[in-house]
C-alpha positions in Angstrom: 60.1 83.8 52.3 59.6 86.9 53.7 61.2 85.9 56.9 64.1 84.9 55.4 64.3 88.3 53.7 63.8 89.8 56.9 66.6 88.1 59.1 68.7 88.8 56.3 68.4 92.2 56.3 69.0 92.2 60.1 72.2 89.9 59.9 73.7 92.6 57.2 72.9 95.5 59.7 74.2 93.8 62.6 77.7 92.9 60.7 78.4 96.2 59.3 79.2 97.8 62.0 81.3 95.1 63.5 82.8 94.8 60.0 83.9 98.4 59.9 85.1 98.2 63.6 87.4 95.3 63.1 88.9 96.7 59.4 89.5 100.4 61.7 91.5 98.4 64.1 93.6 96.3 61.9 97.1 98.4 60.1 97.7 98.1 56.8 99.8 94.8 57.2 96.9 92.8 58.4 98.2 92.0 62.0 96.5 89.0 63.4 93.0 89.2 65.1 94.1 90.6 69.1 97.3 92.0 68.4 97.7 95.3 69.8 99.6 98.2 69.0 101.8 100.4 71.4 103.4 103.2 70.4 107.0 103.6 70.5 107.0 106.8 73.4 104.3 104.7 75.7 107.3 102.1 75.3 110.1 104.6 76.3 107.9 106.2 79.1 107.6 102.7 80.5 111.1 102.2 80.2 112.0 105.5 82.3 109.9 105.1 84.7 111.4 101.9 85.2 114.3 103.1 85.4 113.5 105.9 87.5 112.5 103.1 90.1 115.7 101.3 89.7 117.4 104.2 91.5 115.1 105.0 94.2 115.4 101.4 95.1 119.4 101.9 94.6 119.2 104.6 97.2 117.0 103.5 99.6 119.4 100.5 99.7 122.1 102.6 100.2 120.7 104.7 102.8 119.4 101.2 104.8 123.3 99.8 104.1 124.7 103.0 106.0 121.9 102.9 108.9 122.8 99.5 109.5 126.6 100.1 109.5 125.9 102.5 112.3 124.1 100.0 114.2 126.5 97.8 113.9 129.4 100.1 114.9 127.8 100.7 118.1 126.9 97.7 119.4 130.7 96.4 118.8 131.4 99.3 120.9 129.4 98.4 123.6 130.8 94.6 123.8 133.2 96.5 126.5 130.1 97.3 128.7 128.8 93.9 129.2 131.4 91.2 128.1 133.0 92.1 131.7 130.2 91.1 133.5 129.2 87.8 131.3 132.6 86.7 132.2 131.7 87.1 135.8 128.3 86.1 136.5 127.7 83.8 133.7 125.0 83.8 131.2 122.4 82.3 133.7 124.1 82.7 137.4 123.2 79.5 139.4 123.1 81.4 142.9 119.9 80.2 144.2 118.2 83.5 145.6 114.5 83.7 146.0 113.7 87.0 144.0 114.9 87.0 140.1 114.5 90.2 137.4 114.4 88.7 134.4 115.4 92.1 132.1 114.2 91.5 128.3 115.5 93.3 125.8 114.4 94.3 122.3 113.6 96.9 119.5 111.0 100.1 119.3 110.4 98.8 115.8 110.1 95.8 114.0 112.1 94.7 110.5 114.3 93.1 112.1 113.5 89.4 111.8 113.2 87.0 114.6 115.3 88.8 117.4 112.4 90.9 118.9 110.4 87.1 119.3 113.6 85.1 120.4 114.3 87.8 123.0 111.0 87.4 124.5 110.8 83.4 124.1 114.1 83.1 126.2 113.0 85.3 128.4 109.5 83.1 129.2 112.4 80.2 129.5 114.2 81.9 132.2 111.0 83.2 134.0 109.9 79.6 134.4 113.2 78.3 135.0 113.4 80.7 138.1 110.2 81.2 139.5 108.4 78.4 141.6 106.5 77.9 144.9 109.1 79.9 147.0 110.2 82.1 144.7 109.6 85.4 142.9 110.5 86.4 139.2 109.6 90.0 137.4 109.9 90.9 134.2 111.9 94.3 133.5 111.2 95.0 129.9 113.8 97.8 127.4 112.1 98.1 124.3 108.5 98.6 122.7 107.9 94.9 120.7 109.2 92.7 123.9 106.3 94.9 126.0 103.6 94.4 123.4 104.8 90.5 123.4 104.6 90.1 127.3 101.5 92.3 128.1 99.6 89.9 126.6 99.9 86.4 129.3 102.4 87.9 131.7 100.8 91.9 132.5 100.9 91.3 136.2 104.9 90.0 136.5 106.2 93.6 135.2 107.7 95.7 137.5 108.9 97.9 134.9 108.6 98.7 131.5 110.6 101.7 129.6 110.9 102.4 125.3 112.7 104.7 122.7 115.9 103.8 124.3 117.5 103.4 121.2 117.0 106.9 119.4 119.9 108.4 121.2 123.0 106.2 122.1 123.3 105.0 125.9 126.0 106.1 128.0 127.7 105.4 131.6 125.4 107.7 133.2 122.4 106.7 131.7 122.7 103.5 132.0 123.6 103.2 136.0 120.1 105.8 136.3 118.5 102.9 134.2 119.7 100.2 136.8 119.0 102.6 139.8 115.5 102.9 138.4 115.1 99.0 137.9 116.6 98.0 141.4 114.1 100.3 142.8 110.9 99.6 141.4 112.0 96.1 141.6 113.2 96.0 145.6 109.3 98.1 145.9 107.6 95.0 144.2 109.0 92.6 146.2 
């Protein structure tokens, strides 16, 4: 009997405190056991912040919209420069000449989606349509992802590789020391 006494004694101590926890927690109309309470400025805080991200989002869109139109604007412009000569040679020329420069073109940067990979994938097309026993094909690479790409299986077919072509806008001049530079390093490899 004095056991029982005993564990009784230690049960009541044990669910006091528990007791007094639980009654401190619950408001006067007796929300359900787990229900918690928020305050009405955590909820407007919330809600501001939120809303403070909605237009840092807005703006950042805004600002990606008018970088893009730019983008855009400029390479319509530049349809002039090689539409001329895709009319003339061809996409692929089928003269049958025993050195090829296969030039690959892409972006510094990435976020773009697929074009940087497509660029280089044609580019391995073309190199194996136009390279065999008797002939020769280099790579001439314009841009930073197309280099990382082809360094990795192809390091000893490029001739030349140049980046950060796209921070300032090409023009006539630039562009024919660009082909000066390629024809040269190009007629040296070969």
């Amino acid at each position: 009997m004095a056991m029982a006494a005993a564990l009784r004694r230690e049960g009541r101590r044990l669910t006091q405190p528990i007791n007094a926890l639980r009654s401190s927690l619950i408001s006067q109309d007796q929300s359900p056991h787990g229900a918690r309470f928020i305050s009405t400025q955590v909820v407007r805080n919330r809600m501001k912040s939120v809303r403070n991200i909605q237009k840092i989002t807005k703006a950042m869109k805004m600002v990606a919209a008018s970088k893009l139109r730019a983008v855009q604007t400029r390479a319509e412009n530049s349809r002039g420069l090689w539409q001329p000569f895709t009319a003339l040679l061809g996409d692929n020329p089928s003269a049958d000449v025993k050195k090829n420069v296969v030039v690959t073109i892409s972006s510094d940067k990435g976020l773009c989606g697929g074009i940087n990979s497509t660029s280089v994938k044609i580019s391995r097309v073309l190199y194996k349509l136009n390279s065999g026993p008797d002939k020769e094909t280099k790579y001439v690479i314009l841009g930073e992802k197309a280099k990382a790409q082809l360094l990795r299986d192809s390091r000893k077919h490029i001739v030349l590789s140049l980046t950060e072509l796209q921070k300032n806008p090409l023009n006539y001049t630039q562009v024919s020391v660009l082909a000066d530079d390629i024809l040269k390093n190009v007629s040296m490899t070969h």
